[in-house]
N, C-alpha and C positions, 0 to 999 in steps of 0.2 A: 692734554687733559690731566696727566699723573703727577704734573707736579706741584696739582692747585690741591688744597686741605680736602678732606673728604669732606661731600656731603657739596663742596662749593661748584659752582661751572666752570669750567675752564674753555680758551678759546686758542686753540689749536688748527692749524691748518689741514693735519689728518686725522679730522673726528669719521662719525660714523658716514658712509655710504650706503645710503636708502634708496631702493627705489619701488614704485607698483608694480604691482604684477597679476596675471590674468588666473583667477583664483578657480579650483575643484571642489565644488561643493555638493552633497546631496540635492539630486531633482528635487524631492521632497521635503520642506523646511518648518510643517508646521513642527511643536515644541516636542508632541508626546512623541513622534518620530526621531528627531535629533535626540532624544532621551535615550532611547532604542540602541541607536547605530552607533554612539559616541560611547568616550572610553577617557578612564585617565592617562595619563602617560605611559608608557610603554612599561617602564623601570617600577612603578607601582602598583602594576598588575600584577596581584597574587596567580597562583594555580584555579583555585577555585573560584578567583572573579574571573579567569582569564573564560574557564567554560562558560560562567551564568554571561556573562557577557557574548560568547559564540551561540549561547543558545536565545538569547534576546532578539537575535532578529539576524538573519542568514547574510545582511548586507553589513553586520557590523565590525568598526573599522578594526576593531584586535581581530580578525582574521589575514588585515594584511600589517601590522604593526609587531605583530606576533606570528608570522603566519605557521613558523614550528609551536605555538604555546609559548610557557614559559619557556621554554626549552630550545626558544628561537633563535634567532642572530640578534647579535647584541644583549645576552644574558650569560648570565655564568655556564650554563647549560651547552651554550654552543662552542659545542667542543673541537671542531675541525674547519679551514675554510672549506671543503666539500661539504660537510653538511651545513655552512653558514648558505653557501652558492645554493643548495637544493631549496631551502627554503626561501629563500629570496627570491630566487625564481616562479616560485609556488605563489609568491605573494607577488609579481610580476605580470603571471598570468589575470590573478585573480583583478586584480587593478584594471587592466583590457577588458577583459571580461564585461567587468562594472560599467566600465564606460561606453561600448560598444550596445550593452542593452540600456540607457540611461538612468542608473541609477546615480550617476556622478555626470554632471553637464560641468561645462567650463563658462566660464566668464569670458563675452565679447570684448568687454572694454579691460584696459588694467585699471587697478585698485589698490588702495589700502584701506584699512579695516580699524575704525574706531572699535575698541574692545573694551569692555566694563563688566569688571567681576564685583560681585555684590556679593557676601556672605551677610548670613542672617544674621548676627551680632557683630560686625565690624564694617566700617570703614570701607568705602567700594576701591579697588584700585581699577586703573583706565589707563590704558595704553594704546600702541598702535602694529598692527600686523604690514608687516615689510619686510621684500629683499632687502636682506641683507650682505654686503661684498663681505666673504672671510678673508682675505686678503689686498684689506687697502693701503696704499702707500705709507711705512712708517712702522707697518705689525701692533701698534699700538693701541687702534680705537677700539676692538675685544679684546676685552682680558680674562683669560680664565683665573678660579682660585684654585681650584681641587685639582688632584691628579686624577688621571684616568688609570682604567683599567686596559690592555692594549687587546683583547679579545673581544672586549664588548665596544670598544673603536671599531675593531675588523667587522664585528657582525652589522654595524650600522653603517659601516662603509660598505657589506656587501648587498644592504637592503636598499640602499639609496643609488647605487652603481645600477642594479637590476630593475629599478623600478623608475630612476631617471623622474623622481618626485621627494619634497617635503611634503612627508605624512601627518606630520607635528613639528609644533614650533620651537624654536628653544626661546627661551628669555634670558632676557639684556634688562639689567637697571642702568639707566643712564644719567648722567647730567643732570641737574636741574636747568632747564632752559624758558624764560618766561613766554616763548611767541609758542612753544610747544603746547604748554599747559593752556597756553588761551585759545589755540588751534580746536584743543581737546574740547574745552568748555562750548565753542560756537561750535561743534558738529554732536551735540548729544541731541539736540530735537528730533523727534518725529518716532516713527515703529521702529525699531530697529530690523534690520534685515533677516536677521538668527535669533534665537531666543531657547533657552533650556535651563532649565536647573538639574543639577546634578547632586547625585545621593548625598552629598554632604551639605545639601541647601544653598548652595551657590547659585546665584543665579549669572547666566553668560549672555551677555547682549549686545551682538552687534553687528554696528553700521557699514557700508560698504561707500565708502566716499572715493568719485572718481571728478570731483570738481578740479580742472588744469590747476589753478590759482591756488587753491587750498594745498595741493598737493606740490604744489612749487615749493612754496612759503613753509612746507611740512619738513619737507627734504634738506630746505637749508637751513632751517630751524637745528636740524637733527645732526646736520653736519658741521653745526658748532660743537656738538658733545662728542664724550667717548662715553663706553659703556664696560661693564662685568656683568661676562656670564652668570648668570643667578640660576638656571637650569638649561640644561642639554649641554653638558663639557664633553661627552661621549659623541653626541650628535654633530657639535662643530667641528670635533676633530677629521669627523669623518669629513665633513664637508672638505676639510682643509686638504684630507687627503686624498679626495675625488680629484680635487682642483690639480695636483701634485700631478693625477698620473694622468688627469686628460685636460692641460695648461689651456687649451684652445675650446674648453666648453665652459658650462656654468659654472661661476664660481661665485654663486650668493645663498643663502641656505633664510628660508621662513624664519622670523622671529616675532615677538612680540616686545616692540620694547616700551617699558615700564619705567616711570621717572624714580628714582632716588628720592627720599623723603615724602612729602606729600602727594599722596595718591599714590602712592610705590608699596610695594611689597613687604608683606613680614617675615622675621626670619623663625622656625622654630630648628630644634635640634634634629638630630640622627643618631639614632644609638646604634650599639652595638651587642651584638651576641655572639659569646664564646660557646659550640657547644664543647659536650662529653667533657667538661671539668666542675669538679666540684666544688660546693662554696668556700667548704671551709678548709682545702688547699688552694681555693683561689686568696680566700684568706691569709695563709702563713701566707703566701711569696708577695702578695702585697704590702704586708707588714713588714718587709724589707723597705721599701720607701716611702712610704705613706703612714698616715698614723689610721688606723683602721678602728672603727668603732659599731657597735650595733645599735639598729636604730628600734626603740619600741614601736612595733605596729601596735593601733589601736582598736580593743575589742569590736567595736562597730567596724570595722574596714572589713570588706568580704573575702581581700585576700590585699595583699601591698601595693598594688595597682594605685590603689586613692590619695596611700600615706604616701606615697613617693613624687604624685602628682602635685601633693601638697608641698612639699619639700621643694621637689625644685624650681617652685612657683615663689621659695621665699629667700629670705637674705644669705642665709649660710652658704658659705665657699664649697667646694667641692666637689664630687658625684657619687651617685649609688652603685651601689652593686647588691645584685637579687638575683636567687635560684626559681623567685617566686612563692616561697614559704618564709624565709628569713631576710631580712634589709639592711643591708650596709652602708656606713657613709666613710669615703674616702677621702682625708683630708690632706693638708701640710706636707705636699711633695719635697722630697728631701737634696739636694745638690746635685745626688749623683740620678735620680730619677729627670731633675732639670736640664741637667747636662746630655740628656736622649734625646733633647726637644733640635733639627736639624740647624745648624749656625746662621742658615740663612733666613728663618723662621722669623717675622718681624718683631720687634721689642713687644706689642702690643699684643701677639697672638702667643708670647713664649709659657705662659700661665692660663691658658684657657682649656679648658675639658677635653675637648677634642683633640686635641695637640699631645697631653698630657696621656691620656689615656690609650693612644693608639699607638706611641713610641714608649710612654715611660710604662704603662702598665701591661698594657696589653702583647706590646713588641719585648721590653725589655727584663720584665718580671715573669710574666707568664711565658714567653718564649714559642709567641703566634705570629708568622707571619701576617701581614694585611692583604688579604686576597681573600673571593668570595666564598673558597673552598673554607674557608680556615674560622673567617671572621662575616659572621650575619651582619644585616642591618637590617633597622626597624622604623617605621617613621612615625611611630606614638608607642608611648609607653607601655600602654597592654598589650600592643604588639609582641613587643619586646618580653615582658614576662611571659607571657603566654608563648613564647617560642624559647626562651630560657627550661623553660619546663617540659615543651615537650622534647629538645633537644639534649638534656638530661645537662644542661649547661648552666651559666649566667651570664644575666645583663647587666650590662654597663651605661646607666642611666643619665645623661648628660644634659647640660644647661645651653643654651642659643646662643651665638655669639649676638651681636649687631651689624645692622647691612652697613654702618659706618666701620667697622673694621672689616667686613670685608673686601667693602673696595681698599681698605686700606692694604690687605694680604696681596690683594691681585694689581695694584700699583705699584708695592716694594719689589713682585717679580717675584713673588714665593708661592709656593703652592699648600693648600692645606690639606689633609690625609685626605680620598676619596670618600665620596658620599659624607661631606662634613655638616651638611645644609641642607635646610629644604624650608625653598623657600616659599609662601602660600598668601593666596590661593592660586590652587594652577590653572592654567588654561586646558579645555576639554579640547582633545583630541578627535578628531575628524570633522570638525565645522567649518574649519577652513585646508583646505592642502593646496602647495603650490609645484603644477611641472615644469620643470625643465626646460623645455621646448618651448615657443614662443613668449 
């Protein structure tokens, strides 16, 4: 796969390894119920969605996804493996539990799962829910871009070891492959099997196809392609390192994978928040490599949220920086701020925001570690000011790379800073779970 252009297919003998599998889903499927019990990703669960979400309905799935809160395994919060193991067991139980009074039945036959996300102003993306092997011959056909954090590995390696289930998928953009896409197109007829929209007006729908033939022709459609992780690099690692310490069990983790360009995924940014420093010493030491300038907010704007939205929505180079009262633009990184960007770093990624601002600015002017204690993230820009402000800090307001350089970063075998990406729209969490065991 990695050594055809991005964006192109390539035909490799260790592409991806797919197979069906016998799916966990809610007994109950009408929509206003799936609305209820479903969740975003584990990592995008605030505190306070994490409760309105626990209190929406006693079966919902941030109970075992979370089952500390945020404060769970696999978040910054999980501070020991003994309390990574208590919680995980907690969410261990709770799982038996579910299943033993049927609020979760399993699937007689195996499957894969036609998936179609619709957002209200864009473009639907359509993929497919499958085992997937994290460990196929060659180490090649996943590639992650981002590094991970090694505590919130641990917490998802100990929530997956205790619960011997994929709770949530990760996503793979892969290949463009033609018998896929046309797989995809001849299996959209009929109800779909799930159906929910979720608070951000998404709508999720889908099919559960167990036809032998379709699923043949799917498998080896798919194992012409390789793929890049697009979300869950925390989750596959765990998977990788389940497989590690028990060689002789499951070694395929749920994914949903998503084609590369049409009908694939969009990429937007991740910021970042420094708290307890101020703007305007964030300012001098910036001013060491950067050309630093202030931006006029505009008397109608309610607060800099809109003018920055505006901004990075347009041509100009660079990124923001906001206490949430005053707006910065960082420009014209300097040699010795370029020179922080890591050797192995691709030509194409050595100039881009994210790169720039978490070595040159943020590691090497301001003098932050990149770790979750040290350095927030935000996945929209009022996010981010609105936690700039209450953290008595700034944000660092960034531009999106393109899903073409990112497979580019994860095909050169480079990694890009954590939480670099996010990619949307995501898939809802608890529609589909896959165990382990048969």
């Amino acid at each position: 796969m990695h050594s055809s252009p991005a964006g192109s297919p390539s035909h490799v003998a260790t592409g991806l390894d797919v197979r069906p599998f016998r799916a966990l889903t809610y007994q109950r499927r009408d929509p206003a119920h799936l609305a209820r019990v479903s969740s975003p990703a584990y990592d995008l669960v605030t505190p306070d969605g994490a409760e309105r979400l626990a209190a929406a309905d006693p079966h919902n799935i941030v109970r075992l996804i979370l089952p500390g809160g945020t404060s769970g395994p696999g978040t910054a919060g999980a501070t020991s493996p003994a309390a990574a193991g208590d919680v995980s067991a907690r969410a261990a139980r709770t799982l038996l539990e579910w299943e033993r009074a049927g609020v979760l039945v399993r699937d007689e036959r195996p499957a894969m799962w036609r998936y179609e996300m619709r957002p209200a102003q864009a473009a639907p993306t359509v993929g497919w829910l499958g085992a997937v092997a994290v460990a196929a011959a060659g180490g090649r056909a996943v590639l992650p871009h981002e590094d991970t954090f090694p505590a919130a590995v641990e917490g998802r390696w100990a929530l997956l070891a205790a619960t011997a289930t994929d709770l949530e998928p990760i996503v793979l953009s892969h290949d463009p492959e033609p018998e896929v896409a046309g797989l995809t197109a001849q299996t959209g007829d009929g109800r779909p099997d799930l159906e929910v929209v979720d608070a951000d007006g998404v709508a999720h729908r889908l099919w559960r196809v167990t036809d032998p033939e379709v699923l043949r022709r799917l498998r080896l459609a798919l194992g012409r392609t390789g793929a890049v992780i697009a979300d869950g690099h925390h989750r596959f690692a765990a998977a990788q390192a389940l497989h590690r310490t028990h060689p002789d069990g499951d070694c395929r983790v749920l994914a949903l994978l998503t084609p590369m360009g049409t009908g694939g995924l969009r990429v937007q940014a991740i910021h970042r928040v420094v708290p307890d420093l101020d703007l305007q010493d964030a300012a001098n030491a910036a001013g060491r490599g950067f050309t630093v300038s202030e931006v006029p907010v505009p008397p109608e704007a309610a607060d800099v949220t809109a003018a920055a939205v505006e901004l990075l929505g347009g041509p100009a180079d660079g990124f923001l920086v906001t206490d949430g009262r005053r707006l910065l633009r960082l420009s014209g990184a300097t040699a010795e701020v370029r020179a922080t960007v890591p050797a192995e770093a691709p030509p194409s990624w050595r100039g881009l925001d994210v790169v720039l601002a978490t070595t040159g600015l943020v590691g090497a002017l301001w003098g932050r570690p990149d770790d979750p204690g040290s350095v927030l993230v935000a996945h929209d820009v009022a996010e981010a000011v609105r936690l700039a402000g209450a953290r008595a800090g700034v944000a660092v307001l960034l531009r999106p790379p393109s899903p073409a350089d990112v497979a580019a970063v994860a095909r050169a075998g480079a990694r890009m800073p954590r939480k670099s990406t996010l990619f949307v729209p995501k898939p809802r969490t608890g529609l589909v779970l896959r165990p382990h065991a048969g």
